[in-house]
ZAVEX-871786 format. One record per residue (C-alpha): residue in one letter; x, y, z. Coordinates in Angstrom, 2 decimals. Layout:
% ZAVEX-871786
<"A", <X, Y, Z>>
...
This chain:
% ZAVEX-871786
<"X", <-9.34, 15.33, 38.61>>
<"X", <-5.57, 14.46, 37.47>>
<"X", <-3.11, 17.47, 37.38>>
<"X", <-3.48, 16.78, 33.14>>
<"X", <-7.50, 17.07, 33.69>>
<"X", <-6.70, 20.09, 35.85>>
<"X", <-4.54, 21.78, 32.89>>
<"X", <-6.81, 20.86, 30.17>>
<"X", <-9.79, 22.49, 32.44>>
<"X", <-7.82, 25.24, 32.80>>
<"X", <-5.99, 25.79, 28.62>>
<"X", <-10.02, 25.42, 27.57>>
<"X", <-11.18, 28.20, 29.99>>
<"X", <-8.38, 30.36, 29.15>>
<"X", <-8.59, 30.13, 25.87>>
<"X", <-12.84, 30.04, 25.52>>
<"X", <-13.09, 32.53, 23.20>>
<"X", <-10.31, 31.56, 20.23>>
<"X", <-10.53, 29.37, 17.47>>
<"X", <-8.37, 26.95, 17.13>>
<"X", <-5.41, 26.44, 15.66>>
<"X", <-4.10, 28.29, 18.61>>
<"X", <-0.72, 28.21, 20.36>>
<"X", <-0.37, 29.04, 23.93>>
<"X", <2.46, 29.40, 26.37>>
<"X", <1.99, 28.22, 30.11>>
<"X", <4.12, 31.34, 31.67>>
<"X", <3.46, 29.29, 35.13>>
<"X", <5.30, 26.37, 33.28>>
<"X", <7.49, 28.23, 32.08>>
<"X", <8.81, 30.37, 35.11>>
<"X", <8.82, 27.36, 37.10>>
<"X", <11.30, 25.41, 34.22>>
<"X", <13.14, 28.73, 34.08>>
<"X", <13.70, 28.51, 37.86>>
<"X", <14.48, 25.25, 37.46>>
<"X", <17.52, 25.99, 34.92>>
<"X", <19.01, 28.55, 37.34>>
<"X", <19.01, 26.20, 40.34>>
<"X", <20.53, 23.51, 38.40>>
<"X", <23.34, 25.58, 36.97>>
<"X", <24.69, 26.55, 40.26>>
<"X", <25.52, 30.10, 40.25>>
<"X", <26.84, 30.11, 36.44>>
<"X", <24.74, 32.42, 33.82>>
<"X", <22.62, 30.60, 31.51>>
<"X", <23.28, 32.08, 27.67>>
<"X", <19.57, 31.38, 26.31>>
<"X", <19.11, 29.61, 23.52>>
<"X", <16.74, 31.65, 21.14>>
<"X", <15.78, 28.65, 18.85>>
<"X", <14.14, 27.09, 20.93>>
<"X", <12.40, 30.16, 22.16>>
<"X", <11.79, 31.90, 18.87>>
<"X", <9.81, 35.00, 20.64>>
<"X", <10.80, 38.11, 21.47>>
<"X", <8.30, 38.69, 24.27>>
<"X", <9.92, 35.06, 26.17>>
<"X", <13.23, 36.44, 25.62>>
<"X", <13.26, 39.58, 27.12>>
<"X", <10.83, 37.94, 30.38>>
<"X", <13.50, 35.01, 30.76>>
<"X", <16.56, 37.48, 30.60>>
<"X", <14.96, 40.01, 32.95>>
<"X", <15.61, 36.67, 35.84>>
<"X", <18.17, 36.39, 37.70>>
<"X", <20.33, 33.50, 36.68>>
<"X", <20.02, 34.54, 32.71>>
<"X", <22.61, 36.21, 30.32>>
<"X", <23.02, 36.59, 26.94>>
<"X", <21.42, 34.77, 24.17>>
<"X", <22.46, 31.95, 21.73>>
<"X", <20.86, 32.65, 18.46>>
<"X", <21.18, 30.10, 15.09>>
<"X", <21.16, 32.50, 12.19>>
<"X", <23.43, 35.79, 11.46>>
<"X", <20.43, 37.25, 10.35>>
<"X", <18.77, 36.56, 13.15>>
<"X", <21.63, 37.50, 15.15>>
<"X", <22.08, 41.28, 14.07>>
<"X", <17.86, 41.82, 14.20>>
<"X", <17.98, 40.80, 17.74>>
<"X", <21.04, 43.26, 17.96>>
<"X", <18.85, 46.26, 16.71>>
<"X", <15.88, 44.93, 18.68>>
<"X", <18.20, 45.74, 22.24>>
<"X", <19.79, 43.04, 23.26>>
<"X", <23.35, 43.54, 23.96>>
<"X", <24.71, 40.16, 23.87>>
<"X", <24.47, 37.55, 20.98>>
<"X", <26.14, 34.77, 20.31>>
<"X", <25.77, 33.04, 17.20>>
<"X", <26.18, 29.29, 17.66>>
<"X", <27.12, 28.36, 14.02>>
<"X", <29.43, 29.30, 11.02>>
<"X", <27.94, 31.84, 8.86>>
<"X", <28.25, 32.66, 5.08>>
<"X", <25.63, 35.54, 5.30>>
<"X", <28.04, 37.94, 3.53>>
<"X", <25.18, 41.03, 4.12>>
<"X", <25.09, 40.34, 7.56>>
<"X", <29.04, 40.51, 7.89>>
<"X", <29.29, 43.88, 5.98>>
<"X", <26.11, 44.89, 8.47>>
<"X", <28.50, 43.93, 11.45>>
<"X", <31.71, 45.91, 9.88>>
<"X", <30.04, 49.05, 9.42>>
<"X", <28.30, 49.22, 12.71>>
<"X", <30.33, 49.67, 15.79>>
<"X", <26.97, 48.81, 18.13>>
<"X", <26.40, 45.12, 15.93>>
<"X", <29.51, 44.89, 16.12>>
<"X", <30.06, 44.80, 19.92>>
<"X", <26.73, 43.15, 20.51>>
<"X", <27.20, 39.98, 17.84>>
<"X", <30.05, 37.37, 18.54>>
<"X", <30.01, 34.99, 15.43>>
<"X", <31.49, 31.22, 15.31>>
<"X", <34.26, 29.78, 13.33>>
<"X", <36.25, 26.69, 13.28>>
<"X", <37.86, 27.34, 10.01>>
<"X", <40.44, 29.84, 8.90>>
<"X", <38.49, 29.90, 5.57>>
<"X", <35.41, 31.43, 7.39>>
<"X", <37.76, 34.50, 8.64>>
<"X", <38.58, 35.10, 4.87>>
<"X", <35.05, 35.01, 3.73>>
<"X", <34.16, 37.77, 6.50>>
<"X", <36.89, 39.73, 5.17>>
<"X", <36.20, 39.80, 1.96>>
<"X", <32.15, 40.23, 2.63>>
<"X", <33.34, 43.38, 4.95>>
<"X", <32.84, 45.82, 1.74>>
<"X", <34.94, 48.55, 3.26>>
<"X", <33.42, 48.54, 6.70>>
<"X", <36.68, 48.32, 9.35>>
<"X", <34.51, 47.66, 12.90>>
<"X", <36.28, 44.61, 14.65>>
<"X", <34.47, 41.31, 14.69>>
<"X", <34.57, 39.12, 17.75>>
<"X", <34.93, 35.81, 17.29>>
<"X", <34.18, 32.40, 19.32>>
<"X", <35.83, 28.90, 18.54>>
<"X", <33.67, 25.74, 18.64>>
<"X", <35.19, 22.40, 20.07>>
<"X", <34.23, 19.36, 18.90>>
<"X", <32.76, 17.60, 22.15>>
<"X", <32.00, 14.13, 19.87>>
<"X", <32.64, 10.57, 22.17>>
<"X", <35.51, 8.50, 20.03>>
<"X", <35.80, 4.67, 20.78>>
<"X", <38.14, 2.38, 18.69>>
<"X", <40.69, 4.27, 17.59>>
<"X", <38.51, 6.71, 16.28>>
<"X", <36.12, 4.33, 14.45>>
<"X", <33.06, 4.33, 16.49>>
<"X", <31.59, 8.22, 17.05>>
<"X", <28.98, 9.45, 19.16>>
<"X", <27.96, 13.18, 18.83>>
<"X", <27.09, 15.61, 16.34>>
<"X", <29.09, 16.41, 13.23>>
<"X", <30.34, 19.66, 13.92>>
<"X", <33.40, 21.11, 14.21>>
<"X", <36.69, 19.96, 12.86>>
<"X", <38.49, 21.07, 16.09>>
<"X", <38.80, 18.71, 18.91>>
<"X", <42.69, 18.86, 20.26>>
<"X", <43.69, 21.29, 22.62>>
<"X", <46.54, 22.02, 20.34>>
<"X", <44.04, 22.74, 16.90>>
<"X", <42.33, 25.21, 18.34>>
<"X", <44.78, 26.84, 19.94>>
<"X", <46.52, 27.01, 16.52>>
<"X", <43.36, 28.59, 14.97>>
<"X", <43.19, 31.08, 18.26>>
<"X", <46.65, 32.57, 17.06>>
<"X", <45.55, 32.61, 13.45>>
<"X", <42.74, 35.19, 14.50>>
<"X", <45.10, 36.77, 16.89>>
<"X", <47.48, 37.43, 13.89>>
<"X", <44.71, 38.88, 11.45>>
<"X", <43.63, 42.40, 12.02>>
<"X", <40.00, 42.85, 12.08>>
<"X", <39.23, 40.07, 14.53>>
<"X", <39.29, 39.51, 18.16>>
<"X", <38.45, 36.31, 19.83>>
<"X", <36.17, 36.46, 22.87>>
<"X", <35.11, 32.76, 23.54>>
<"X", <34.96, 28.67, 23.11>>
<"X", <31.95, 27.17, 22.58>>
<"X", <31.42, 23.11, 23.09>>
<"X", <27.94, 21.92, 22.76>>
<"X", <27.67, 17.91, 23.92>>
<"X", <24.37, 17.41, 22.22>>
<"X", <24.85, 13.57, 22.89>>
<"X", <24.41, 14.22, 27.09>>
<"X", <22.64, 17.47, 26.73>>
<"X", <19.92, 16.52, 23.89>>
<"X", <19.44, 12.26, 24.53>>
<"X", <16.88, 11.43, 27.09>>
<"X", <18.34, 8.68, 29.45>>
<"X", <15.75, 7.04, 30.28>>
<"X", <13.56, 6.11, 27.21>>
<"X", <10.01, 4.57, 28.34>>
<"X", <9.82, 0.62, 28.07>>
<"X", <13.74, 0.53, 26.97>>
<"X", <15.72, -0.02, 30.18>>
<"X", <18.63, -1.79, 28.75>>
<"X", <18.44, 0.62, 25.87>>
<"X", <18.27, 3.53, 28.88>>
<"X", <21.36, 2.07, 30.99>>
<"X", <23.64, 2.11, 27.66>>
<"X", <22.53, 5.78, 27.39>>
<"X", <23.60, 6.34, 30.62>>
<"X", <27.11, 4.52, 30.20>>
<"X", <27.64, 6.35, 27.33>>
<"X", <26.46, 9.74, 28.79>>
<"X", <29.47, 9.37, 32.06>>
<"X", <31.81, 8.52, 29.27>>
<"X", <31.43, 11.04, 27.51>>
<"X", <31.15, 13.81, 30.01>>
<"X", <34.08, 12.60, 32.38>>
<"X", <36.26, 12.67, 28.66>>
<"X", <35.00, 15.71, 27.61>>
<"X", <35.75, 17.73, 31.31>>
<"X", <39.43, 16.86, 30.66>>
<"X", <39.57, 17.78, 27.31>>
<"X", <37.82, 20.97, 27.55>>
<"X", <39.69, 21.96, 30.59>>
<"X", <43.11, 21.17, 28.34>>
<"X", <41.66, 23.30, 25.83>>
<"X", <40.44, 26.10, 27.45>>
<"X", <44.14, 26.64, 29.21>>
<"X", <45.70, 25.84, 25.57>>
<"X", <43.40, 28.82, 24.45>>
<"X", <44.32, 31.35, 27.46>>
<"X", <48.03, 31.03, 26.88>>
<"X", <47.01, 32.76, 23.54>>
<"X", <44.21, 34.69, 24.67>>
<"X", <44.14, 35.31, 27.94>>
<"X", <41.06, 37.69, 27.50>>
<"X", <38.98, 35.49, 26.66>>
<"X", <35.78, 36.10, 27.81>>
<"X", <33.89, 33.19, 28.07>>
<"X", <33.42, 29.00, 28.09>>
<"X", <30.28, 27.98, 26.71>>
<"X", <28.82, 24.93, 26.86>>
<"X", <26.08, 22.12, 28.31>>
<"X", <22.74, 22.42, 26.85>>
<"X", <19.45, 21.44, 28.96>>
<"X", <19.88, 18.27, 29.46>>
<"X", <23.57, 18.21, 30.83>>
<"X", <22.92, 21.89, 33.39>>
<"X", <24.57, 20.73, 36.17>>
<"X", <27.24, 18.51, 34.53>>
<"X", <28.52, 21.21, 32.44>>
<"X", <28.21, 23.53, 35.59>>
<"X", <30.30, 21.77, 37.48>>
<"X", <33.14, 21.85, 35.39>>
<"X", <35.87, 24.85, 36.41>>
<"X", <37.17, 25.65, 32.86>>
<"X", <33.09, 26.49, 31.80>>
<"X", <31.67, 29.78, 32.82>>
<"X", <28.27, 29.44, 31.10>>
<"X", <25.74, 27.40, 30.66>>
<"X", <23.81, 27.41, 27.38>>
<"X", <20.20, 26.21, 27.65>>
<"X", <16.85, 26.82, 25.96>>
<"X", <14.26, 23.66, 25.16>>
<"X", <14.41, 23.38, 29.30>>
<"X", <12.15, 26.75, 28.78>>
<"X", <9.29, 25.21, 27.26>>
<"X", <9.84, 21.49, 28.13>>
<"X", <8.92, 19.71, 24.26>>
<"X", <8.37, 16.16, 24.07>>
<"X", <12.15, 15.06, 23.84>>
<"X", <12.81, 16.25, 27.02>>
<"X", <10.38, 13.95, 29.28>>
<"X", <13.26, 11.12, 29.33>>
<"X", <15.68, 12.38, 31.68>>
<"X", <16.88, 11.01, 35.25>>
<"X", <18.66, 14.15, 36.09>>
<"X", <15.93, 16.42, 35.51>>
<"X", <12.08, 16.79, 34.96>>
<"X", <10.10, 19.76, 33.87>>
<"X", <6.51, 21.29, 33.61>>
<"X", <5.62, 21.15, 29.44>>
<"X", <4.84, 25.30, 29.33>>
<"X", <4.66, 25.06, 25.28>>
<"X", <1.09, 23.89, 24.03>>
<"X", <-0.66, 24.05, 20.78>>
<"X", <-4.61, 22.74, 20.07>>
<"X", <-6.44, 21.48, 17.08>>
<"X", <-10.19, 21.81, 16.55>>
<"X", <-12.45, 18.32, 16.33>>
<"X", <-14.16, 19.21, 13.05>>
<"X", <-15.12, 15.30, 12.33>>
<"X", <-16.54, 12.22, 14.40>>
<"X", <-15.93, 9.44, 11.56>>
<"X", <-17.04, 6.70, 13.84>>
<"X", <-16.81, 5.00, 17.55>>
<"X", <-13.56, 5.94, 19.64>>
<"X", <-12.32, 8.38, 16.33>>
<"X", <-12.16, 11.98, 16.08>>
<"X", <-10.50, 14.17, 13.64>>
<"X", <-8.61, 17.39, 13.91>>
<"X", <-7.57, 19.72, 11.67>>
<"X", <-4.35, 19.71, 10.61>>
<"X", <-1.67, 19.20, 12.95>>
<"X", <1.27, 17.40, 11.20>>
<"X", <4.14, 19.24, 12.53>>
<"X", <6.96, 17.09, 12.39>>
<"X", <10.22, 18.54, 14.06>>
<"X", <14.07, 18.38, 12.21>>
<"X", <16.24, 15.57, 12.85>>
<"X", <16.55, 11.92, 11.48>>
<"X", <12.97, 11.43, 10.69>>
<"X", <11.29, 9.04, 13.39>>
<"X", <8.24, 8.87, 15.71>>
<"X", <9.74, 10.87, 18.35>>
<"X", <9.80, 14.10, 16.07>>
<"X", <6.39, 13.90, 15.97>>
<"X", <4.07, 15.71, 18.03>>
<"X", <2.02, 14.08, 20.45>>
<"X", <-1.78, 14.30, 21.47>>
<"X", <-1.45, 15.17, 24.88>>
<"X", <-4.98, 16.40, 26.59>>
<"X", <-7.71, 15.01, 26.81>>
<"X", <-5.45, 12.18, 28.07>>
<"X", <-5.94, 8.93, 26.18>>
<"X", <-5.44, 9.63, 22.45>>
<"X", <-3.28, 7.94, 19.93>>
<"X", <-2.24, 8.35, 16.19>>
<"X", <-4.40, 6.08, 13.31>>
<"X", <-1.13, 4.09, 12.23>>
<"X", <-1.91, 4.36, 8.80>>
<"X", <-2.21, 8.19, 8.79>>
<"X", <-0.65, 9.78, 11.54>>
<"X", <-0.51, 13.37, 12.26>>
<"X", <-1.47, 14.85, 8.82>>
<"X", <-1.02, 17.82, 6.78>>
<"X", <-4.91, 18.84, 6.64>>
<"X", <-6.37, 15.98, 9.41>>
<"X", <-5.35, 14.23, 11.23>>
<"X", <-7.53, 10.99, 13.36>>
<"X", <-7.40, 10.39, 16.73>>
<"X", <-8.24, 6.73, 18.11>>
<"X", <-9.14, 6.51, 21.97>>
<"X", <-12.44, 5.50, 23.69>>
<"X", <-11.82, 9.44, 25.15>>
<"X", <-12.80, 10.72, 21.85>>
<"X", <-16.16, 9.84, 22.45>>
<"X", <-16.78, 12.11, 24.63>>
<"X", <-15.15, 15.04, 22.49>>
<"X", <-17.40, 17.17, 20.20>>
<"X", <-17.43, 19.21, 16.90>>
<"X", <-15.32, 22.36, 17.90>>
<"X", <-13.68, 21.15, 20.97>>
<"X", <-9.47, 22.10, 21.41>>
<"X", <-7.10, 18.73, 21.59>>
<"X", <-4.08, 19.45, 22.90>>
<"X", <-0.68, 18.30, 21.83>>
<"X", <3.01, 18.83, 22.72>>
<"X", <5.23, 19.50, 19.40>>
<"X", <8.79, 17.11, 19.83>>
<"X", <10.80, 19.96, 19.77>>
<"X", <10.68, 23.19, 21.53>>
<"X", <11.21, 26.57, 19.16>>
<"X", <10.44, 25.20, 15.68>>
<"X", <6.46, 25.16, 17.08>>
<"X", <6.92, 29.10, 16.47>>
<"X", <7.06, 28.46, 12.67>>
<"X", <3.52, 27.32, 12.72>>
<"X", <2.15, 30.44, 14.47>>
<"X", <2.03, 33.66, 14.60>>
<"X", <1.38, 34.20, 18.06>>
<"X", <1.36, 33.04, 20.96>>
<"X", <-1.44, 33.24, 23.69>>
<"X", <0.30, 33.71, 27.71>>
<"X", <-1.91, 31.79, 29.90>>
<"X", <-1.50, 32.38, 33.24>>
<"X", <-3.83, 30.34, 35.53>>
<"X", <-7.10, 29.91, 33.34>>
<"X", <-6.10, 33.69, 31.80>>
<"X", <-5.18, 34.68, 28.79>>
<"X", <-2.77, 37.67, 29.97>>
<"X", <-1.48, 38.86, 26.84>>
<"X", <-0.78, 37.76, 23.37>>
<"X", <2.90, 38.09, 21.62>>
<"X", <4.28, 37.63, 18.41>>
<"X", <6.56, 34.83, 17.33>>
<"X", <9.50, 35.16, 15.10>>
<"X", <7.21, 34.04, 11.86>>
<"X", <4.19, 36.56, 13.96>>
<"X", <6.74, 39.66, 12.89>>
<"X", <7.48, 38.54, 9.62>>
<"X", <10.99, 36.63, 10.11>>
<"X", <11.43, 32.88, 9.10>>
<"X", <15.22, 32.93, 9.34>>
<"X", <15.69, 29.02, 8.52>>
């Protein structure tokens, strides 16, 4: 029996006596991956990225390790829940214009020293101000570099459009801006290279296509450990509290680790392992983040169908945010339908030897957005069920 067969054997028996559509979490996967993290960052504190979790229940079991601090959330709204919900430390990785949520954070002294929100924009700092309707609690602030590759002169980019600050000296023209308004203290830089940290380099069947990756990857990290060293000590000579350097992202752990100026690491899909993280030479982890489909048709030889199952994850709209039939080993997508909204066909000479009710298993492209298809998910340790936990959309929060 393969180690797949063995995890199939083991998903089915655990999970016996659900129906499907049922999501399950492999917390032996998952512990392992989250061991994996710490050892890779190298003694610096991994700030969890809670999109790509999107469960309470994860959250609090990855930040009781050692090796895990804080959390990265994507929302405001999200931000301050998790605030009420306990947890002491929340960073908010993008600009807000969720006036409620600001007036929430200037009225309560405990959001207020729990959230840190983003800006990169002396525009955003008005619009908190005026959403602070009276409240007078001071709002900690973190600046976002721009960690984008330029080539040419500036012509050819590689990176994320994101912020408008990339030179030491704009953000440290911004960092005296909120050291000159009252209200506001900054606490932290943020730089998130989602062009080493997100792009597997080392894409099946595409080796040339997988060296320029690679090329591009050194680049890009050997430019961006001088410029975010320049800007961190730009930053310090205004604020020289600052509290933290965020950046990396779980593909780029022990790059970004390695670099003085950063004192934490920011990581979260490395948790559950999705899809897009299979094609990586510096790493390689246990997928921890299932989901299954029931076989409710046999239309003919070597086809099956499932229910449902389209799931398609964000980004430029491709195969690879699709999700992928994963156990029984062996199946593969009709071309001409793919995964689909209500069925979806398999194709595999495997299929023949799956029956009417029987679980397929598949791996969803991305890591947290699998949470907004269920309400729960199922804890499987060994061929156990252990407990079953809510998801963000399970307690009645879609925040995006």
């Amino acid at each position: 029996m393969t180690p797949r067969a063995a995890d199939r054997a083991r998903f089915d028996r655990a999970t016996a006596h659900l129906d499907a559509p049922v999501a399950i979490v492999d917390l032996d996967a998952f512990d392992a991956n989250a061991a994996d993290l710490v050892r890779r960052a190298a003694g610096k504190p991994i700030r969890v990225a809670s999109k790509s979790v999107r469960c309470r229940a994860l959250l609090e079991r990855v930040l009781a390790r050692e090796g895990f601090a804080g959390i990265m959330s994507f929302t405001l709204a999200e931000s301050v829940w998790l605030a009420r919900s306990g947890f002491e430390d929340v960073l908010l990785a993008y600009p807000s214009a969720d006036r409620a949520g600001f007036a929430e954070l200037a009225h309560d002294p405990k959001l207020a020293a729990a959230v840190t929100v983003m800006i990169d924009d002396p525009a955003q700092l008005r619009l908190i101000d005026d959403a602070r309707d009276g409240g007078r609690e001071e709002i900690r602030v973190c600046l976002e570099l721009d960690t984008s590759l330029r080539a040419l002169g500036g012509r050819v980019r590689v990176g994320a459009l994101r912020s408008p600050l990339r030179t030491p000296s704009q953000l440290a023209d911004l960092a005296r801006v909120v050291a000159r308004r009252p209200g506001f203290r900054l606490v932290g830089i943020m730089a998130y290279e989602g062009h080493v940290a997100g792009v597997g380099d080392a894409v099946a069947g595409r080796p040339v296509r997988s060296r320029a990756i690679r090329l591009m990857q050194g680049a890009a990290r050997r430019e961006l450990a001088a410029r975010r060293a320049a800007v961190v000590r730009a930053v310090r000579a205004v604020a020289p509290d600052l509290e933290f350097v965020n950046g990396g992202g779980t593909g780029s752990v022990q790059h970004t680790a390695a670099e003085d100026a950063v004192t934490e690491i920011a990581a979260g899909s490395g948790l559950y392992v999705p899809r897009l993280f299979d094609n990586y030479t510096s790493f390689s982890g246990r997928p921890a983040a299932l989901f299954a489909q029931p076989v409710v048709r046999r239309p003919g030889v070597g086809v099956v169908t499932v229910l449902g199952g389209g799931y398609p994850a964000s980004g430029a709209a491709g195969p690879d945010r699709l999700p992928v039939p994963y156990l029984p080993e062996g199946l593969r997508y009709d071309g001409q339908e793919g995964p689909g909204e209500v069925q979806t066909p398999l194709l595999g000479s495997v299929a023949d030897d799956l029956l009417i009710g029987d679980k397929v298993w598949f791996r969803h492209a991305k890591a947290g957005e699998l949470c907004e298809r269920f309400e729960v998910l199922h804890l499987v340790s060994g061929d156990t069920v252990t407990e079953t936990v809510p998801t963000y959309r399970g307690e009645g929060y879609t925040f995006l």
